[in-house]
TIVEX-987355 format. One record per residue (C-alpha): residue in one letter; x, y, z. Coordinates in Angstrom, 3 decimals. Example, Ala and Ser with C-alpha at 12.3 -4.5 7.8 and 13.67 -1.06 7.14 Angstrom:
BEGIN
+------+----------+----------+----------+
| type |       c1 |       c2 |       c3 |
+------+----------+----------+----------+
|    A |   12.300 |   -4.500 |    7.800 |
|    S |   13.670 |   -1.060 |    7.140 |
+------+----------+----------+----------+
This chain:
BEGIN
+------+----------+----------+----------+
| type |       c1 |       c2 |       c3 |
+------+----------+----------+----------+
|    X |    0.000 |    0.000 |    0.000 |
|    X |    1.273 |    3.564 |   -1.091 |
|    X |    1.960 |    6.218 |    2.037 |
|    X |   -0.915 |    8.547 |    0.000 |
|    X |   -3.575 |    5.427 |    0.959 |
|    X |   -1.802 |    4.451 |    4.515 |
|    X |   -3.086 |    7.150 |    6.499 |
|    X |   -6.379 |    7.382 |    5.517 |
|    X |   -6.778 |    3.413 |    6.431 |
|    X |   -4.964 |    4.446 |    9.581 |
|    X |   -7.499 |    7.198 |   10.616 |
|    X |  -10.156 |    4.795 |    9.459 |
|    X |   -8.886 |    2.222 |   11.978 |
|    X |   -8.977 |    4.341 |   14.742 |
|    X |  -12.258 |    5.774 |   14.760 |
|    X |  -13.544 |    2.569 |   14.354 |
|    X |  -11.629 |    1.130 |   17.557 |
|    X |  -12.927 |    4.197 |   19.359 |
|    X |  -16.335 |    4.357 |   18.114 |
|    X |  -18.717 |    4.128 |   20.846 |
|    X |  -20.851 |    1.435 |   18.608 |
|    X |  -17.166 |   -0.738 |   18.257 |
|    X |  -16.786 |   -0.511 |   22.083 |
|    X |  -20.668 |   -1.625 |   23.191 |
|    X |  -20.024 |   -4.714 |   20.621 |
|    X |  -16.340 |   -5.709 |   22.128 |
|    X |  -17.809 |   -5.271 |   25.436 |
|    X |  -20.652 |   -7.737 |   25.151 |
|    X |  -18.868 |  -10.611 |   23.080 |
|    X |  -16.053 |  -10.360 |   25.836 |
|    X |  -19.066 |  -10.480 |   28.221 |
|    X |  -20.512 |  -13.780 |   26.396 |
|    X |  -17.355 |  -15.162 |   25.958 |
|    X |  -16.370 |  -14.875 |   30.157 |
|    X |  -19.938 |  -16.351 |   30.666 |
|    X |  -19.468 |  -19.443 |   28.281 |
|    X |  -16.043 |  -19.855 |   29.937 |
|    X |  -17.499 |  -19.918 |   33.423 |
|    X |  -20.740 |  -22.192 |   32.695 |
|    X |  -18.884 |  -24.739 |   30.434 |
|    X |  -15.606 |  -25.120 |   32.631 |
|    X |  -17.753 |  -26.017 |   35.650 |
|    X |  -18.827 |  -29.435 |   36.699 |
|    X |  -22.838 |  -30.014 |   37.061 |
|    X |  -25.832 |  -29.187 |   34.824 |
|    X |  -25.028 |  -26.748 |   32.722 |
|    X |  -28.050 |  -26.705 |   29.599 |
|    X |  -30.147 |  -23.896 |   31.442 |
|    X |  -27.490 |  -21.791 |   31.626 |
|    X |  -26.295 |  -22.052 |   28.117 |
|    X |  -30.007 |  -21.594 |   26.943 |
|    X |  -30.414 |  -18.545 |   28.543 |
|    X |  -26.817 |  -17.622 |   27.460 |
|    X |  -27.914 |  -18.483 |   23.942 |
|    X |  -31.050 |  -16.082 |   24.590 |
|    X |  -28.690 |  -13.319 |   25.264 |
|    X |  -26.800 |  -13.752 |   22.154 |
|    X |  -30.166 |  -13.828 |   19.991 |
|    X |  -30.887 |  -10.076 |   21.584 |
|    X |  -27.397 |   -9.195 |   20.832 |
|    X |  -27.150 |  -10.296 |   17.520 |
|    X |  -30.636 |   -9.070 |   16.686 |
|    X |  -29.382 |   -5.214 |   17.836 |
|    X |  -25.895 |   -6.140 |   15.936 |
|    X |  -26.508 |   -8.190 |   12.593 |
|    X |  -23.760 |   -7.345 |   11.258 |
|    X |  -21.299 |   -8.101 |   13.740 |
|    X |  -19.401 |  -11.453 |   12.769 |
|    X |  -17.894 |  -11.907 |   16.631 |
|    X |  -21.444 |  -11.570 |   17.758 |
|    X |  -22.402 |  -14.407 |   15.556 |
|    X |  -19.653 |  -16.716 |   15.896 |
|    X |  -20.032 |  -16.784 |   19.658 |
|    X |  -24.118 |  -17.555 |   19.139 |
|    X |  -22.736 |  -20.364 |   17.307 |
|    X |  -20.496 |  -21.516 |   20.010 |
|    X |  -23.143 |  -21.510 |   22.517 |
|    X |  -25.604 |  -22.935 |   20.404 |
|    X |  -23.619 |  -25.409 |   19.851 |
|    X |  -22.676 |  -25.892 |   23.517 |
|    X |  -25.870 |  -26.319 |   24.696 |
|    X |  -26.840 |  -29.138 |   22.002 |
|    X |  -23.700 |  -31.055 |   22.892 |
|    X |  -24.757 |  -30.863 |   26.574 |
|    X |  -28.544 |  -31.562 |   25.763 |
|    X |  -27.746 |  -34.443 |   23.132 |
|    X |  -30.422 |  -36.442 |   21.380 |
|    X |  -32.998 |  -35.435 |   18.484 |
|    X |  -33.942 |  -32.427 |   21.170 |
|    X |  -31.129 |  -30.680 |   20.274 |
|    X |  -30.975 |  -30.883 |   16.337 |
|    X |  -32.873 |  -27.117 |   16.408 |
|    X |  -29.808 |  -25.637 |   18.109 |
|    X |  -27.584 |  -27.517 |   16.509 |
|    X |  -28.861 |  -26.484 |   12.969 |
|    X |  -29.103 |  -22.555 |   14.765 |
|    X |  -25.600 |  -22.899 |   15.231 |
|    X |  -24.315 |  -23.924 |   11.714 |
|    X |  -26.468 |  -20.819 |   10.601 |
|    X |  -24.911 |  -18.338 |   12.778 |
|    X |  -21.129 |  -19.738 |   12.115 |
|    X |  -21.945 |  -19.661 |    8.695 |
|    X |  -23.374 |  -15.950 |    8.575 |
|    X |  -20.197 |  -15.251 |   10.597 |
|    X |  -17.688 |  -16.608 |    7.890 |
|    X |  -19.379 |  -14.634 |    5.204 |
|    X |  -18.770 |  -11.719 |    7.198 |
|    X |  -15.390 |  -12.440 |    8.348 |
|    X |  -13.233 |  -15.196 |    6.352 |
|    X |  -10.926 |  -15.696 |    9.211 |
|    X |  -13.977 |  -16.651 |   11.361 |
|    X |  -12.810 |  -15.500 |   14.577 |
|    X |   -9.077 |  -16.496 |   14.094 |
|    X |  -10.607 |  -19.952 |   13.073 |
|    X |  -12.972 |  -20.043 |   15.925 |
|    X |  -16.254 |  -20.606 |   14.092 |
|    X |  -14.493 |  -23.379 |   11.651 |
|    X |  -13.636 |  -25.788 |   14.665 |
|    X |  -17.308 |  -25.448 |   16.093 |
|    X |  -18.704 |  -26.024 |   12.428 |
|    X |  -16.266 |  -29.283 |   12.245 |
|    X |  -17.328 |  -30.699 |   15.101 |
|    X |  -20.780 |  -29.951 |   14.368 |
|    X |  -20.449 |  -32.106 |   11.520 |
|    X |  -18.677 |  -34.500 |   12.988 |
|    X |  -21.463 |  -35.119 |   15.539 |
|    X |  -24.543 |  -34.112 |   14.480 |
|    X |  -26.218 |  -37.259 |   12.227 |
|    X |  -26.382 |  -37.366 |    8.826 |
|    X |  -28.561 |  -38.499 |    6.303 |
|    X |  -32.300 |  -37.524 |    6.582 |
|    X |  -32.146 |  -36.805 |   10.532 |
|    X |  -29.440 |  -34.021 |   10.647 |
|    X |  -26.729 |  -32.528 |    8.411 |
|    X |  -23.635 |  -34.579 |    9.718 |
|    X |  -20.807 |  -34.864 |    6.759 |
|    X |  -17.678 |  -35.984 |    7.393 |
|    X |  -16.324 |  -34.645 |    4.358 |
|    X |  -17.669 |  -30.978 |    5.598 |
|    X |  -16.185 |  -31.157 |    9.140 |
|    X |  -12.679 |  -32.082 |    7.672 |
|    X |  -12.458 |  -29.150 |    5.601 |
|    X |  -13.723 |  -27.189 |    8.344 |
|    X |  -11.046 |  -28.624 |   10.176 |
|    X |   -8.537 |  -27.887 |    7.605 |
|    X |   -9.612 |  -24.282 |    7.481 |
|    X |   -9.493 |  -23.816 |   11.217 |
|    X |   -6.033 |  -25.374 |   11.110 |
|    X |   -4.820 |  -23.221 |    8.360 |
|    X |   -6.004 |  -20.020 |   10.513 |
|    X |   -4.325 |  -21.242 |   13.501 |
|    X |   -2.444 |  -24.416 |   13.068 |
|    X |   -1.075 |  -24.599 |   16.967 |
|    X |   -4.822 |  -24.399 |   18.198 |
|    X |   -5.254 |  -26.650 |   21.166 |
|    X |   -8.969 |  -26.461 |   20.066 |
|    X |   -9.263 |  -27.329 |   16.577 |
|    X |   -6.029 |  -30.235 |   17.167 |
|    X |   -7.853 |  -31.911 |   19.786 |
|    X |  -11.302 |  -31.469 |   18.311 |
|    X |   -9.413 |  -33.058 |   14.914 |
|    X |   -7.833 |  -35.567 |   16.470 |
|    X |  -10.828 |  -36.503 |   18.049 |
|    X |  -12.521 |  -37.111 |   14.367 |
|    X |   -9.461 |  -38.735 |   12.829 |
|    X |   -9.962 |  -41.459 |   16.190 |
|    X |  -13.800 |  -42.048 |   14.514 |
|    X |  -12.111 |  -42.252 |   11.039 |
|    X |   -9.951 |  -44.705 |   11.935 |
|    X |   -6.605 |  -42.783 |   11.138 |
|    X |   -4.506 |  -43.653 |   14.408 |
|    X |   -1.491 |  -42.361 |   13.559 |
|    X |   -2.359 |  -38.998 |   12.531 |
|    X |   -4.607 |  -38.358 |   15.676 |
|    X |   -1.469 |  -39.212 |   17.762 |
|    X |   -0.194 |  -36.265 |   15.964 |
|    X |   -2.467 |  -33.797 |   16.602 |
|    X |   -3.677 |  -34.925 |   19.919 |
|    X |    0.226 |  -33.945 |   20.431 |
|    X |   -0.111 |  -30.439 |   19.238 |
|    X |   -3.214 |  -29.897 |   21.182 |
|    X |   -1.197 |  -30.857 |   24.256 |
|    X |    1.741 |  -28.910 |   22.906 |
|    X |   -0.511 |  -25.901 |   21.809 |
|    X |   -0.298 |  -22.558 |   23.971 |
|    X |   -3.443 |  -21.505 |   25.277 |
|    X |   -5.209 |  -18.176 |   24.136 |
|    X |   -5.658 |  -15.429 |   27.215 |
|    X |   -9.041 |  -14.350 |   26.654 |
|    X |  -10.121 |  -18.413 |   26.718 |
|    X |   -7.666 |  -19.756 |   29.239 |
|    X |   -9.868 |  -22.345 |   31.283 |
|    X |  -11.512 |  -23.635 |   27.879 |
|    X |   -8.142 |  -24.029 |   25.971 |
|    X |   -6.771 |  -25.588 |   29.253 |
|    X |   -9.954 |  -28.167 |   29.683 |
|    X |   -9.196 |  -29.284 |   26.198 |
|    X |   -5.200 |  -29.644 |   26.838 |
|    X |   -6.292 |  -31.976 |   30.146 |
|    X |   -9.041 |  -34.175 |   27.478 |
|    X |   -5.926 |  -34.061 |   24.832 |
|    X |   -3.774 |  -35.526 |   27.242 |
|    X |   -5.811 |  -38.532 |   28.597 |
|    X |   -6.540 |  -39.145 |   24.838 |
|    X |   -3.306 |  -39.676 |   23.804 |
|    X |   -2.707 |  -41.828 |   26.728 |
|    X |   -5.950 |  -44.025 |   25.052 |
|    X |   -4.329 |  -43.960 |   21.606 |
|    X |   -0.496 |  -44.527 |   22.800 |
|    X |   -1.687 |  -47.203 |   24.858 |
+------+----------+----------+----------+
């Protein structure tokens, strides 16, 4: 980029981090994420929470369509609280959540430094296929893939692939990622999630090494 065109992207930058609209969005995804941390990181029943958690991030995401963060984090939630339900019951959230991730990609490629791709693998991964749900095993690899190509140290997306290439039956190359999940540095803002995962990454590679 020329110096004549810096600037202007520069001064564009800024009053976008200081708008007062930028800061009331940052502020509540930071505020959904700390809440999903806290309810899914704790032992014990944790669906109400995550529905009403999910209800929050409908209200937000209503006031902010536009606002890929916003949307990816619906999707993690939504997601959250159909892994924790389980069963036909949760196929509604499950589908909400692949709808929200997917808005949020179109909006932002990077999907939340990868974020939204490792909840929309393992959505694929585990949600059935055929004429019940929309599970593709095809789909969640490349979802994988993306996530990994976006971040490829993630202890997220490494364990949540390794724990896919287990179902596929490719041993060796689970070994290998369930290693760089274990190996992977965890992010700040999602410490006790990241760290969770290391802990499951760890006593499956214990499974696999035998």
């Amino acid at each position: 980029m020329s110096k004549r065109h810096a600037f202007p992207a520069l001064a564009l930058g800024v009053s976008l981090v200081f708008s007062p609209l930028a800061v009331a969005q940052q502020q509540e995804v930071a505020e959904l994420r700390r809440q999903w941390e806290r309810i899914t990181t704790q032992p014990g029943e944790q669906g109400d929470a995550l529905a009403a958690l999910a209800e929050r991030a409908e209200t937000l995401v209503g006031e902010y369509p536009e606002a890929a963060e916003l949307l990816t984090w619906q999707g993690i939630i939504l997601a959250s609280e159909a892994r924790e339900r389980g069963g036909l019951s949760a196929l509604s959230r499950a589908r909400s959540a692949r709808e929200a991730l997917e808005r949020a990609v179109e909006l932002d490629p990077q999907g939340l430094n990868g974020s939204a791709y490792v909840t929309l693998g393992a959505l694929y991964d585990r949600v059935p296929g055929g004429l019940i749900g929309f599970g593709d095993d095809d789909t969640a690899e490349a979802m994988f893939q993306r996530a990994l190509a976006i971040r490829p140290q993630g202890i997220d997306v490494n364990f949540y692939y390794a724990e896919f290439l287990v179902e596929s039956g490719r041993q060796d190359e689970a070994i290998a990622h369930a290693r760089r999940a274990l190996e992977g540095e965890a992010r700040a803002e999602r410490q006790a999630s990241d760290e969770a995962l290391r802990t499951q990454a760890r006593a499956l590679l214990r499974r696999l090494e035998g």
